[in-house]
BAZA-669420 format. One record per residue (C-alpha): x, y, z; residue number from 1. Coordinates in nm, 3 decimals. Example, Ala and Ser with C-alpha at 12.3 -4.5 7.8 and 13.67 -1.06 7.14 Angstrom:
% residues 2
{drengu {1.230, -0.450, 0.780}, 1}
{drengu {1.367, -0.106, 0.714}, 2}
//
This chain:
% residues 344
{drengu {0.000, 0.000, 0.000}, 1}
{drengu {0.138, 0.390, -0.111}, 2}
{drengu {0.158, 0.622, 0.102}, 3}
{drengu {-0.107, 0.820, -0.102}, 4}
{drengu {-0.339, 0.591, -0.008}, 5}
{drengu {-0.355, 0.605, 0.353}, 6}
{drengu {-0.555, 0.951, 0.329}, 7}
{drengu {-0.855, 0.780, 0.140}, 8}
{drengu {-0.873, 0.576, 0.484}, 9}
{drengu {-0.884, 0.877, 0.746}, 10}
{drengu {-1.197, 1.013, 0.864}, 11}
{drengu {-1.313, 1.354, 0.650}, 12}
{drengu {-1.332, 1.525, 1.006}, 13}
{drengu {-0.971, 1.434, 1.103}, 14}
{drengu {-0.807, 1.491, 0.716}, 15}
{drengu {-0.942, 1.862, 0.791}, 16}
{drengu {-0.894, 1.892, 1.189}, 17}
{drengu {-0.642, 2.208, 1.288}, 18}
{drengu {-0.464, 2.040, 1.585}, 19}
{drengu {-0.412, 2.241, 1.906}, 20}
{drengu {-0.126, 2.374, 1.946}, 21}
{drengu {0.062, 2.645, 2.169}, 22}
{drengu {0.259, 3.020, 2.177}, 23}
{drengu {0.580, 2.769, 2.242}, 24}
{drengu {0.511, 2.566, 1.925}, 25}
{drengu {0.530, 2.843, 1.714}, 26}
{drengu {0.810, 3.033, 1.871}, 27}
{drengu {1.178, 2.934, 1.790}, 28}
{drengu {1.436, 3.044, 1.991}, 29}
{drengu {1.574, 3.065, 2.361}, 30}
{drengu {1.259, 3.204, 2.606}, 31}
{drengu {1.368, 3.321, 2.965}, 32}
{drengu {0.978, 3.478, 3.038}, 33}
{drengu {0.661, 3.253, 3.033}, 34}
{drengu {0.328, 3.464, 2.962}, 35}
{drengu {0.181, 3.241, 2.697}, 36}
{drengu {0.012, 2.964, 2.938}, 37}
{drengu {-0.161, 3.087, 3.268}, 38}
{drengu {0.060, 2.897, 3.411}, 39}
{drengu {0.163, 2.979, 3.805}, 40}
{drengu {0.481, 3.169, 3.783}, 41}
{drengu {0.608, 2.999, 4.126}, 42}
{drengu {0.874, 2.735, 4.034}, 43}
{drengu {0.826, 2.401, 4.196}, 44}
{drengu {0.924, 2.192, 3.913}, 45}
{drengu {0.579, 2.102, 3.809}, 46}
{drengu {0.395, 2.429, 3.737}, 47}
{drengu {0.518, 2.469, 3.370}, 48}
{drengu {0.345, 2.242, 3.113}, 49}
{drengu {0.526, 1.966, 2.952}, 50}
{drengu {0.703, 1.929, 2.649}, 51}
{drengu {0.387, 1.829, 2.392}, 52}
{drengu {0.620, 1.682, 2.168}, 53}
{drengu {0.837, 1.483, 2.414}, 54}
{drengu {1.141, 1.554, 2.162}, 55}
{drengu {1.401, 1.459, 2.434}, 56}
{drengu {1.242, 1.132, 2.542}, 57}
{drengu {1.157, 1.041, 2.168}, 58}
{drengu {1.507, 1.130, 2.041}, 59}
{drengu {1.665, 0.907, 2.318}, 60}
{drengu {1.396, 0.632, 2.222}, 61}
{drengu {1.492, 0.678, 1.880}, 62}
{drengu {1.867, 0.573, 1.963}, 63}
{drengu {1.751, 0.297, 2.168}, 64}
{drengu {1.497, 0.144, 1.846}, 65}
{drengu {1.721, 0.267, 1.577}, 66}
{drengu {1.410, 0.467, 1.461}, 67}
{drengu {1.346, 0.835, 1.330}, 68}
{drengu {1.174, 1.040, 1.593}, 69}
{drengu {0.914, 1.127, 1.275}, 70}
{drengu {0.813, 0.768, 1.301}, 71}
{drengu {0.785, 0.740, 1.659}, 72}
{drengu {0.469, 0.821, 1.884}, 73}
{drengu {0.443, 0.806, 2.239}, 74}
{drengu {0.100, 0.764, 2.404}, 75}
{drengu {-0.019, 0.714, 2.782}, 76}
{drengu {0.096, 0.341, 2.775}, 77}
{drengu {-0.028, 0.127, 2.432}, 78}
{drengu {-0.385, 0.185, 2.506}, 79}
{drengu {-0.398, 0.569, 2.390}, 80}
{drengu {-0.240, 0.440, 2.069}, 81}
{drengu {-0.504, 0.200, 2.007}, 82}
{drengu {-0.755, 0.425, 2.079}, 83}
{drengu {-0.634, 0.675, 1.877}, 84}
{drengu {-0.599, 0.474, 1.565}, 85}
{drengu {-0.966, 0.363, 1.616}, 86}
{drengu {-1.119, 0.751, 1.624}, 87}
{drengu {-0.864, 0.821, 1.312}, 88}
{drengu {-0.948, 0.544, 1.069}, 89}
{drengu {-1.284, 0.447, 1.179}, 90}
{drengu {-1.634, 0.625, 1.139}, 91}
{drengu {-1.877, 0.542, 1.435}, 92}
{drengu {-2.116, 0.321, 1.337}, 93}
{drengu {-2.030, 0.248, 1.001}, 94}
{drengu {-1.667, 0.101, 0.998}, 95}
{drengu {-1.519, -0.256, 1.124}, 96}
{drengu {-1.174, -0.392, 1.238}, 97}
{drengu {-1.079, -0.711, 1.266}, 98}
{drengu {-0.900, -0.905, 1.517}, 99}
{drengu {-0.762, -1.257, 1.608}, 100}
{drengu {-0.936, -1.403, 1.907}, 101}
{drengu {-0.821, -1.459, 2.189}, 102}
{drengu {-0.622, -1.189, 2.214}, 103}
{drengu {-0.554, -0.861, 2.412}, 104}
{drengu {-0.900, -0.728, 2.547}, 105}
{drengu {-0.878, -0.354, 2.530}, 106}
{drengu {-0.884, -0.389, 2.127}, 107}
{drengu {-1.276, -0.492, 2.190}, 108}
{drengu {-1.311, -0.195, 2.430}, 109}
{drengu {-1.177, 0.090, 2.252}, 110}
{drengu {-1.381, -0.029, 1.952}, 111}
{drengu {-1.683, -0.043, 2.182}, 112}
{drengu {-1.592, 0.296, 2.348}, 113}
{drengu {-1.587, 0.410, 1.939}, 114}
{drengu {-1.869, 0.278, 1.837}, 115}
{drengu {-1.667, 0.044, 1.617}, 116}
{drengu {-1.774, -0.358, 1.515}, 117}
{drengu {-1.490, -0.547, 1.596}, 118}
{drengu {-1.515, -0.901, 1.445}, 119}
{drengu {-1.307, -1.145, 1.582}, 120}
{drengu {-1.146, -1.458, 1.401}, 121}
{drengu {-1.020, -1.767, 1.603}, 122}
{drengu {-0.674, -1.876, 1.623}, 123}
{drengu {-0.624, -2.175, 1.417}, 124}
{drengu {-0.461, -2.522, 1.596}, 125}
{drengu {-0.199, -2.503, 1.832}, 126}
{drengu {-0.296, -2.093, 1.808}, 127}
{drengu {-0.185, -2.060, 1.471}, 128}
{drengu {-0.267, -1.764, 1.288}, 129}
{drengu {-0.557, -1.800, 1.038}, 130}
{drengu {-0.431, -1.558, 0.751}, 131}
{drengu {-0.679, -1.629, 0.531}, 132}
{drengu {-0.999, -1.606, 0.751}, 133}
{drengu {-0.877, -1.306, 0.856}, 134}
{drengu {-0.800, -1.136, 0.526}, 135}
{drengu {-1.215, -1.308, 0.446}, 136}
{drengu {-1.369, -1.119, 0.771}, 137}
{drengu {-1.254, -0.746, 0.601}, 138}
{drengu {-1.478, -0.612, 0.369}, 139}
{drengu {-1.553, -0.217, 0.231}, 140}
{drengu {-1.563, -0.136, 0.584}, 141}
{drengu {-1.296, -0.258, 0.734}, 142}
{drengu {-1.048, 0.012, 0.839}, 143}
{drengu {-0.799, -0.174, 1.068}, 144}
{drengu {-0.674, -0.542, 1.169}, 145}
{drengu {-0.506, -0.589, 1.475}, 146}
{drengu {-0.256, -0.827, 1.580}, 147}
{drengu {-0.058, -0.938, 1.907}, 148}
{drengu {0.301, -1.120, 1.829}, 149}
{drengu {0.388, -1.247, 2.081}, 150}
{drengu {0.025, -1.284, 2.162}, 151}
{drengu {-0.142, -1.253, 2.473}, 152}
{drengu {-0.306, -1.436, 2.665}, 153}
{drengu {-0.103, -1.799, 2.467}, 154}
{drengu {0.258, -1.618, 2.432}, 155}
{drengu {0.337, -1.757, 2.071}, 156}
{drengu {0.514, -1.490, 1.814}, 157}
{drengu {0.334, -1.576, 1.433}, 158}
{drengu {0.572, -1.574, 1.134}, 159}
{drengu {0.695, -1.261, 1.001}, 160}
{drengu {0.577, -1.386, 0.634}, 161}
{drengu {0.228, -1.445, 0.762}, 162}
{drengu {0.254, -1.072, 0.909}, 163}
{drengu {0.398, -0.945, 0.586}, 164}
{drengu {0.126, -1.114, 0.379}, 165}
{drengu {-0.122, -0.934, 0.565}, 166}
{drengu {0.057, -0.605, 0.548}, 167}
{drengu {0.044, -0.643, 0.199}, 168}
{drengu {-0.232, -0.790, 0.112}, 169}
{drengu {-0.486, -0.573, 0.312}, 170}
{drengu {-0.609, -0.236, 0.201}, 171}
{drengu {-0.637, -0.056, 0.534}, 172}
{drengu {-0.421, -0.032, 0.872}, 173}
{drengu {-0.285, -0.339, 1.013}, 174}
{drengu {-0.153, -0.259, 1.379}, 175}
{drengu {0.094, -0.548, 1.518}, 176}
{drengu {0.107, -0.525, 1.867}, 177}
{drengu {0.468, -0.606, 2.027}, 178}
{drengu {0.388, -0.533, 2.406}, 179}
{drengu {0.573, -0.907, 2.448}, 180}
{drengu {0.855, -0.837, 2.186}, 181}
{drengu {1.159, -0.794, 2.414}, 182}
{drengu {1.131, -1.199, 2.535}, 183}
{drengu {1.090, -1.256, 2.165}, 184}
{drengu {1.358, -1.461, 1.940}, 185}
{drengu {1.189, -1.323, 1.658}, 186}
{drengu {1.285, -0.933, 1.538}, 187}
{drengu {1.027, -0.678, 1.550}, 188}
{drengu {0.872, -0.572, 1.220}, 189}
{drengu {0.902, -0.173, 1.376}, 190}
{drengu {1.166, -0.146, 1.038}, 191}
{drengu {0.890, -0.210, 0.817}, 192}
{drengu {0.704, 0.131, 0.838}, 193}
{drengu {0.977, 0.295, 0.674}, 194}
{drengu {0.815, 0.070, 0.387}, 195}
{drengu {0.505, -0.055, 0.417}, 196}
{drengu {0.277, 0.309, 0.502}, 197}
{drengu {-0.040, 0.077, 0.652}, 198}
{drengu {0.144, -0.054, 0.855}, 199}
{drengu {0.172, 0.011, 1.281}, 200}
{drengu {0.364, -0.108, 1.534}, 201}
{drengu {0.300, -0.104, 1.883}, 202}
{drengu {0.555, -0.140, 2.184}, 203}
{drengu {0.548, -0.098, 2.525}, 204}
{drengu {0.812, 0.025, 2.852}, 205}
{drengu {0.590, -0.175, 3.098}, 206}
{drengu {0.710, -0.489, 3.032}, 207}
{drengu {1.066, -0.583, 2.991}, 208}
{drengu {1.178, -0.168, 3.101}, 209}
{drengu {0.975, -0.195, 3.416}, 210}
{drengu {0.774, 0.121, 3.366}, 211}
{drengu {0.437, 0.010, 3.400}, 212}
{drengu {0.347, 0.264, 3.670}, 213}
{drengu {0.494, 0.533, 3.436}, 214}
{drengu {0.239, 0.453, 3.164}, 215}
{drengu {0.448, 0.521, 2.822}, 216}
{drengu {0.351, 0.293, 2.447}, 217}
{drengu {0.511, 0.327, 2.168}, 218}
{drengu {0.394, 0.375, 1.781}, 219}
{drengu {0.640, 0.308, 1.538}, 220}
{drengu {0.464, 0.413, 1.143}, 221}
{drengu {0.481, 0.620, 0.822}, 222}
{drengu {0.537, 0.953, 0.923}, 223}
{drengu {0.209, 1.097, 0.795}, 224}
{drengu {0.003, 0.859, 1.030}, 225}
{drengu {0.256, 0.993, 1.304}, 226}
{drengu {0.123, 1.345, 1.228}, 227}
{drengu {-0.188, 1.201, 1.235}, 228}
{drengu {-0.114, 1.062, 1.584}, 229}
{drengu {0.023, 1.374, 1.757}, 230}
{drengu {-0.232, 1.608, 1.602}, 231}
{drengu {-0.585, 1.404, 1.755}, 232}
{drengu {-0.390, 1.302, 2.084}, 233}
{drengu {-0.420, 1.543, 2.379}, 234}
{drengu {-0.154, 1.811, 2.388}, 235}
{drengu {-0.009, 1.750, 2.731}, 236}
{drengu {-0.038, 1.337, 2.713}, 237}
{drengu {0.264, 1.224, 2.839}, 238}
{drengu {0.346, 1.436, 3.212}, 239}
{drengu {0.640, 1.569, 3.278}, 240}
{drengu {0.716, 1.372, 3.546}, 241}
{drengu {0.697, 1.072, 3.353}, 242}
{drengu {0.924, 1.185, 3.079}, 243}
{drengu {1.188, 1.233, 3.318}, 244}
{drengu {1.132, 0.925, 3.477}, 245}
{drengu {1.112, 0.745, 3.182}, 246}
{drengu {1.470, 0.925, 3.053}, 247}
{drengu {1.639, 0.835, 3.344}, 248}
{drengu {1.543, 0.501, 3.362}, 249}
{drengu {1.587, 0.400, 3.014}, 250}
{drengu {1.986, 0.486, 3.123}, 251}
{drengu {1.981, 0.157, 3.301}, 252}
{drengu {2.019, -0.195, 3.091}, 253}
{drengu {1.770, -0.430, 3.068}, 254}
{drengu {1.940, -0.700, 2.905}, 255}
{drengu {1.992, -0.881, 3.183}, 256}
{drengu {1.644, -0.861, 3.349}, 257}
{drengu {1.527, -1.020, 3.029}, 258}
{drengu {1.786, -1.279, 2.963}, 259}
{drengu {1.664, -1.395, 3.350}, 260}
{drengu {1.352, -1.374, 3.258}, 261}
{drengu {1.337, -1.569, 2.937}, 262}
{drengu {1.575, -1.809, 3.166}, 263}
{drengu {1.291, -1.867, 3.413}, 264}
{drengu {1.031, -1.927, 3.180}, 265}
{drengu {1.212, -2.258, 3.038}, 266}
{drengu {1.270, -2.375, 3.364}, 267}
{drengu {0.934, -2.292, 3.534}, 268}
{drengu {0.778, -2.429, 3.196}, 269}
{drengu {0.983, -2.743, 3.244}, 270}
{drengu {0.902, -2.755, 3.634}, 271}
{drengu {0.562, -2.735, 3.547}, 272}
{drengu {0.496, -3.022, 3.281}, 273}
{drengu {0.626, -3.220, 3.560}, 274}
{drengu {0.305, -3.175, 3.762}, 275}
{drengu {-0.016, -3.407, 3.828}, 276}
{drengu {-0.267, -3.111, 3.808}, 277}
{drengu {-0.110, -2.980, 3.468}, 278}
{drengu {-0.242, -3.113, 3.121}, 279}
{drengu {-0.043, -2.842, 2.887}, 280}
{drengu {0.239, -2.528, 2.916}, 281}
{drengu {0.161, -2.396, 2.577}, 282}
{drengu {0.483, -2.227, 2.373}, 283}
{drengu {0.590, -1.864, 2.479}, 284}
{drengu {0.787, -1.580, 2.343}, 285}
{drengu {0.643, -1.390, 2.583}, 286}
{drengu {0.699, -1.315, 2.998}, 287}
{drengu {0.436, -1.581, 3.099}, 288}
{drengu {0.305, -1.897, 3.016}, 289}
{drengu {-0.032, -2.037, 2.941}, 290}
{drengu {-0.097, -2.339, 3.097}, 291}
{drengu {-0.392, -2.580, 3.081}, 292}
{drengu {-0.424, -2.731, 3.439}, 293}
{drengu {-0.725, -3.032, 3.555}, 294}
{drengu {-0.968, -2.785, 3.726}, 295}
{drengu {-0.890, -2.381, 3.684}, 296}
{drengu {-1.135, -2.200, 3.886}, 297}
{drengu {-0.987, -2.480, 4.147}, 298}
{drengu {-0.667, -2.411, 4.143}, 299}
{drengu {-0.662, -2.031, 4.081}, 300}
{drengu {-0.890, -2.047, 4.397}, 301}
{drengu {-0.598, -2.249, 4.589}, 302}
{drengu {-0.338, -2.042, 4.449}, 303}
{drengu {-0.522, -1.717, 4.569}, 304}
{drengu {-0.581, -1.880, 4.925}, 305}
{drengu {-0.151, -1.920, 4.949}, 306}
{drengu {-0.129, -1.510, 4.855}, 307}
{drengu {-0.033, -1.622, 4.488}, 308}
{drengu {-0.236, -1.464, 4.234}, 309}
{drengu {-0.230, -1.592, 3.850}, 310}
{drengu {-0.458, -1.498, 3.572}, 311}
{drengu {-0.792, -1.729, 3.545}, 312}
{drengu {-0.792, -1.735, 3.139}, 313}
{drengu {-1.069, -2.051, 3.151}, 314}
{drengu {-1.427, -1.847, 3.020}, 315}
{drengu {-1.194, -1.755, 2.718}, 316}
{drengu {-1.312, -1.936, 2.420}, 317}
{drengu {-0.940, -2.088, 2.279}, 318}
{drengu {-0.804, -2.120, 2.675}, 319}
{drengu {-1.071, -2.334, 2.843}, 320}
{drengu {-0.942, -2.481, 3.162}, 321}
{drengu {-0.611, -2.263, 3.142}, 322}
{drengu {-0.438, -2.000, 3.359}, 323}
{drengu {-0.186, -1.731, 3.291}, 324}
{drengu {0.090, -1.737, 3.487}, 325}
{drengu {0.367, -1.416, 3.465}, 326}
{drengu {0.694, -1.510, 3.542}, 327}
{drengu {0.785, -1.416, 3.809}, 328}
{drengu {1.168, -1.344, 4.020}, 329}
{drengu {1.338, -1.722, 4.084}, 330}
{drengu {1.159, -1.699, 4.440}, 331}
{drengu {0.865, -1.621, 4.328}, 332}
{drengu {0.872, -1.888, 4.079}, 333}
{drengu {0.999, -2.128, 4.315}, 334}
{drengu {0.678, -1.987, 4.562}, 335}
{drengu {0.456, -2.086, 4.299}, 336}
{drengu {0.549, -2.428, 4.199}, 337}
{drengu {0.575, -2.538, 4.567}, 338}
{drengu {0.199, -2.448, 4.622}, 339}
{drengu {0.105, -2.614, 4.288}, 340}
{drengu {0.335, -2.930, 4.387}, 341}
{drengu {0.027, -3.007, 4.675}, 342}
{drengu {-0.213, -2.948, 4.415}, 343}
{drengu {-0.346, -3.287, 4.284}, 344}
//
C-alpha cells in the first residue's frame, strides 16, 4: 500500500482537523519569560506544562529502536495508541476492524468505546494464525486489523511472512502489537514502516523496562500517520514527570532482566509439565506462560488462598481450563510451583 493511499482511509473530520497547538510551538528560539500559558509563575518543578512533543524522550527512544523520531509516537501506555488509531481510521457506526481471538481485550473496548464492530477470528490449531480467515472477515468497511506477536493471553510470536502477507495484502491499517517483543527470538517488524505506510507497530516500557506505573507505548509508522497521531492526541499526554522518569530510567540496561527472565520461563515451563494437576504449558515468546491445568477456577482459587495470584484465562473461548501465569523473580517462581506441587 502507497503512502497516497492512507488519506482515502482517514476520517473527512480528522483529514481537515487544525490540531491544538501552543505560543511555544510556534516560537523558535531561547525564552527566559513565560506569559503564553496561565501557568503559576512559582517554580516548583511542576507548574510549567510539559514538552507536547516529548522531543528529548523520543530522540533518546529513537537511539535505543534505531528509529526516526518522525516515526515514533508516544502515548499514555499502548492503550492511547489504540484508541487513537480507532477515532482516526474508523467512522462510528459504520466502519469494522478485525482481530484474532483470543487476544488482548482492550482492542474490543476501545472499539466499543468508538462505536466500532470489531469481528473477531479464532486462532487456528496449536494458536496458529488463520491468515486467510482473517483477510475473508474485512470487507468495504474494514479500516484496521489488529494483531498481538507475541500474543497474549497464549505467548506464541506468528511468522513474520504471515505478518507481511497481511501487510500487503490488506487495504487498510494493520496494527501489530509487540507489548511481548523484548522476550521474543523473533525481530520486530518496527523497520517495516519505513516501507510498508499501513502498517503500525506497537511497543510498550511496561514490560521488559519496568515502567508500567509510568504509563508510556510506543507507535512506530509512516510519518504521515505519526502526524496524524500527535495532532488528535491530547496536547499534554505524556506528564512531565513521567518523561523524566522514563529518561532516566531507560539509562539503566535491561538485558539482563530479560535474559533472567526468558531463563525462568524454560525452567518454570519445564518444572511445570512435571506436575499431576497440569495437562499443557503452551509455547511462549512472551513473559508468561499459558498453561492448561485439571480444574482452573480450582486451582486459581488455591493459588489465591496461598497469597499467589495468577490470571484465570478458563471463560476464554481458545483457553478453556487454562491459567496465565507471569513469570515471576526465581523466588517467586519457586513460591509458585511449591503451592502447585500439593495441588493434585
Amino acid at each position: 500500500m502507497k503512502r497516497n493511499e492512507i488519506n482515502a482511509l482517514v476520517r473527512k473530520n480528522i483529514a481537515s482537523l487544525c490540531p491544538y497547538s501552543t505560543a511555544r510551538d510556534e516560537y523558535q528560539g531561547g525564552i527566559g519569560i513565560f506569559l503564553d500559558a496561565n501557568e503559576s509563575p512559582y517554580e516548583n518543578g511542576f507548574n510549567r506544562y510539559p514538552d507536547p512533543h516529548q522531543k528529548s524522550l523520543k530522540a533518546r527512544l529513537g537511539q535505543i529502536k534505531g528509529m526516526a523520531t518522525e516515526n515514533i509516537f508516544l502515548g499514555n501506555g499502548s492503550d492511547e495508541a489504540i484508541d487513537l488509531i480507532f477515532r482516526i481510521f474508523c467512522n462510528p457506526g459504520i466502519d469494522n476492524a478485525v482481530a484474532i481471538a483470543p487476544s488482548y481485550g482492550m482492542y474490543g473496548v476501545a472499539a466499543g468505546i468508538n462505536d466500532i464492530e470489531l469481528r473477531e477470528v479464532q486462532l487456528g490449531n496449536g494458536f496458529s494464525l488463520p491468515t486467510d480467515e482473517l483477510l475473508k472477515a474485512c470487507d468495504a468497511h474494514t479500516k484496521a486489523i489488529f494483531l498481538c506477536s507475541p500474543n497474549n493471553p497464549n505467548g506464541n510470536a506468528f511468522p513474520r511472512e504471515d505478518l507481511l502477507r497481511i501487510i500487503d495484502s490488506f487495504r487498510g491499517m494493520v496494527v501489530v502489537d509487540e507489548a511481548y517483543i523484548d522476550f521474543s527470538s523473533i525481530p520486530s517488524l518496527k523497520e517495516e514502516v519505513l516501507e510498508r505506510p499501513n502498517l503500525i507497530v506497537l511497543q510498550t516500557l511496561s514490560k521488559a523496562w519496568g515502567m508500567a506505573g509510568l504509563r508510556l507505548g510506543m507507535a512506530f509508522a509512516d510519518e504521515y500517520v505519526i502526524r496524524l497521531m500527535s495532532a488528535v492526541k491530547y496536547p499534554y499526554n505524556i506528564n512531565k514527570s513521567a518523561q523524566d522518569s522514563v529518561l532516566r530510567l531507560l539509562e539503566e540496561s535491561v538485558e539482563g532482566k530479560v535474559r533472567e527472565t526468558v531463563s525462568e520461563r524454560t525452567r518454570v515451563a519445564r518444572e511445570l509439565e512435571q506436575l499431576s494437576c497440569v495437562q499443557t504449558v503452551f509455547q511462549s515468546e512472551a513473559n508468561f506462560l499459558l498453561v492448561k491445568v485439571n480444574d482452573a477456577d480450582s486451582i486459581y482459587g488455591q493459588l489465591i488462598e496461598e497469597g499467589i495470584i495468577v490470571r484465570n484465562r478458563s471463560r476464554i473461548k481458545g483457553c478453556e481450563s487454562c491459567l496465565r501465569i507471569t513469570i515471576g523473580t526465581r523466588e517467586e517462581n519457586d513460591r509458585l510451583l511449591s503451592s502447585l506441587r500439593t495441588i493434585k
